[in-house]
N, C-alpha and C positions, 0 to 999 in steps of 0.2 A: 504493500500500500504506500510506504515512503518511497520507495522507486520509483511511482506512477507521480506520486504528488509533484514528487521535485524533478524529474527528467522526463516527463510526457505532459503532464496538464499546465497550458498556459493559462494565465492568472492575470486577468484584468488591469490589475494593479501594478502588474508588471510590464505594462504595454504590451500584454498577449502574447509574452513570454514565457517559458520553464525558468522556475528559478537558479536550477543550474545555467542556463543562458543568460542569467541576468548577471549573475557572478561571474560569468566569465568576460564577458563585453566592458565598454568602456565609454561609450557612446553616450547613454543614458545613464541618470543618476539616480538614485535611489533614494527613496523617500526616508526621512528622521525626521521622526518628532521631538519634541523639544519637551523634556519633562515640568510637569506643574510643581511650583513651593507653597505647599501651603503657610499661612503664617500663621502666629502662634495665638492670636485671640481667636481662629474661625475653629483652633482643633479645642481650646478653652471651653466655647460656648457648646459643644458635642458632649 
């Protein structure tokens, strides 16, 4: 089932790429999100 995910089924998100094929290429960039901080009165009021 990992086989198929990552070397035969392309993935929207990867511009309809395997994500083996996205790792290998150089073209396109790869999406990073950017982690949230929560601050210390919003975790307080929880």
């Amino acid at each position: 089932a990992i086989q198929i995910y990552n070397n035969q089924r392309p993935h929207l998100s990867n511009h309809l790429l395997t994500p083996q094929q996205m790792h290998q290429q150089n073209k396109l960039s790869r999406k990073q999100y950017k982690s949230k901080k929560l601050n210390d009165a919003r975790i307080v009021k929880l």
